[in-house]
N, C-alpha and C positions, 0 to 999 in steps of 0.2 A: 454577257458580252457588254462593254461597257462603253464601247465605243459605237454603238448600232447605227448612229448616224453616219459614221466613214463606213459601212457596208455596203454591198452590188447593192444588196438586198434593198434596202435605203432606198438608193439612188432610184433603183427602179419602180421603188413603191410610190415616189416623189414623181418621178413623171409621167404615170400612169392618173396620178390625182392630177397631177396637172392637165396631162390632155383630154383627160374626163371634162375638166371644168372647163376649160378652153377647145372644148369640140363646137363647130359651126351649127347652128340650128340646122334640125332637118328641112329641109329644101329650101334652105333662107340662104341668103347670099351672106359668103363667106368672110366679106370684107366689111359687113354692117358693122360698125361697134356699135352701135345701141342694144342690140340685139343681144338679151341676157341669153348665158351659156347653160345649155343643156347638156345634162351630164347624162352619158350612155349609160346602155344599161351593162353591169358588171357581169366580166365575163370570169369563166371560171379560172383562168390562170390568176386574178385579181385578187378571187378570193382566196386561192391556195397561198397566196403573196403574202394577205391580212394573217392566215392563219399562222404560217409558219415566223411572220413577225410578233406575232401574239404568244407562240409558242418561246422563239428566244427570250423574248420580257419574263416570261414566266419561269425561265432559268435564271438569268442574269439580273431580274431585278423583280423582285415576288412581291416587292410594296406596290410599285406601279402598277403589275401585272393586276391587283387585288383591287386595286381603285378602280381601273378599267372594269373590270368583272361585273365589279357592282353597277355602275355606271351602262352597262349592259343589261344586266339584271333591273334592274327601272323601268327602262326602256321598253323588255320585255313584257314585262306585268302593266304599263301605262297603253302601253299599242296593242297589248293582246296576241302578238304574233305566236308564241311556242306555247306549245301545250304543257299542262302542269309536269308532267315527267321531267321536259327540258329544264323547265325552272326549278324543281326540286332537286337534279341533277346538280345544276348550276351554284345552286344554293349550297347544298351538304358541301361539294368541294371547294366553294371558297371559306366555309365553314375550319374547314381541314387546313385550307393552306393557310385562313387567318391564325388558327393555334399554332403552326408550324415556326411562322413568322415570330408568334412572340416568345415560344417556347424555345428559338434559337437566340431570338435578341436577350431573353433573361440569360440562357449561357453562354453568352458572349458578353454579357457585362459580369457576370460571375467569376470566369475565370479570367476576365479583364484584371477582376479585381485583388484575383488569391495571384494572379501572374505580378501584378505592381506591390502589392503586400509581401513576397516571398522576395523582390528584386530590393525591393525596401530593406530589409531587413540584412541580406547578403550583401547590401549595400553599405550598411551601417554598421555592420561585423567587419567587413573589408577596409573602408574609408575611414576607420576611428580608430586613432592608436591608442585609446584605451578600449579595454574592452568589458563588456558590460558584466555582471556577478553570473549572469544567466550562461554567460561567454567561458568565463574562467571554470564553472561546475562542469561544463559540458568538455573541458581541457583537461580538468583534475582527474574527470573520469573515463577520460582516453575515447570520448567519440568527438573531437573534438581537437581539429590544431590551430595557434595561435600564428597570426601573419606577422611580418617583417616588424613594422610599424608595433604592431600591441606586445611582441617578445623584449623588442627595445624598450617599451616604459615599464611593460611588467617587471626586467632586470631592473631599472633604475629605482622604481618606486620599492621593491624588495630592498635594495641598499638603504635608500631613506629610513624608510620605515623599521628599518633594523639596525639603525644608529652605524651602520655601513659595515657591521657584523658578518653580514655574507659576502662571499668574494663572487662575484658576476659571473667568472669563467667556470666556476667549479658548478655553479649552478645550472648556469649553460649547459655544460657540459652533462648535465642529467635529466634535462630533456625540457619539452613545454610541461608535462604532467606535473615534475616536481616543482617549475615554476610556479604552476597556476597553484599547486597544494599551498606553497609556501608563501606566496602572496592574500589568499583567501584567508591562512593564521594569521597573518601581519594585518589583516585589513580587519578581522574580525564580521565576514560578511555573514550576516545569518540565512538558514537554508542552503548554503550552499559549502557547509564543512567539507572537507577535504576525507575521504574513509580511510580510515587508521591502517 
């Protein structure tokens, strides 16, 4: 949840710290301002508050969640309150959610990265009317079609290149494969002959 501070949940957790903090001293007169505020003692709706907000972090944002944790975990080992079970409980699972944490963020830059590398590329095959020798072998050999843009220079460069010996439309007319063949002769690309 990403917006936790626009929830009931929030609001109600905020005023409950507040009139904790802003409760009158016990038997002190209510209009003292001098009188620093004493904070009641927490009641169990309070804590089901803290928990269930502790829980949403722990969905909606597991880095926070994991600071808090630890930040607890201190706390706990400095004051001595929980007995070791708690704190080894405590311990193995943020253990758990710190691998989880990085073992998603490496695959989310991973496939950040094959996602922008594959768009790269289909990008670069798309947007360039020439097209690369890697382009043309993968055309000659029919896995493989040639766009708007790269059919247009492959005719023209076929013409050039063949002292204008080929005629456009008859070539056209036989498809990308015999272009890309007949292009890769004319161009002399190596590795990427055309098969007989």
């Amino acid at each position: 949840m990403r917006d936790f501070h626009k929830t009931e949940l929030c609001k109600h957790i905020d005023d409950e710290v507040y009139r904790l903090g802003h409760a009158p001293p016990a038997g002190g007169d209510p209009t003292n301002a001098s009188a620093a505020p004493v904070l009641a003692e927490p009641t169990a709706d309070t804590a089901n508050d803290w928990q269930q907000a502790a829980d949403e972090l722990k969905a909606s944002q597991p880095q926070a969640y994991l600071a808090l944790a630890r930040l607890v975990l201190r706390r706990w080992e400095t004051n001595g309150n929980p007995d070791a079970t708690q704190i080894a409980t405590l311990t193995a699972e943020l253990d758990t959610l710190a691998a989880l944490i990085a073992a998603t963020a490496q695959a989310d830059q991973a496939s950040a990265q094959a996602a922008k590398a594959a768009a790269s590329i289909a990008l670069s095959d798309a947007e360039s009317p020439v097209p690369s020798p890697a382009k043309l072998a993968a055309v000659a050999a029919g896995t493989s079609k040639l766009g708007d843009l790269q059919r247009e220079w492959c005719l023209g460069e076929a013409m050039v290149r063949s002292d204008f010996n080929i005629v456009p439309t008859e070539l056209l007319a036989k498809g990308d494969v015999a272009i890309a063949k007949a292009l890769i002769e004319l161009l002399k690309i190596p590795n990427a002959e055309s098969p007989k």
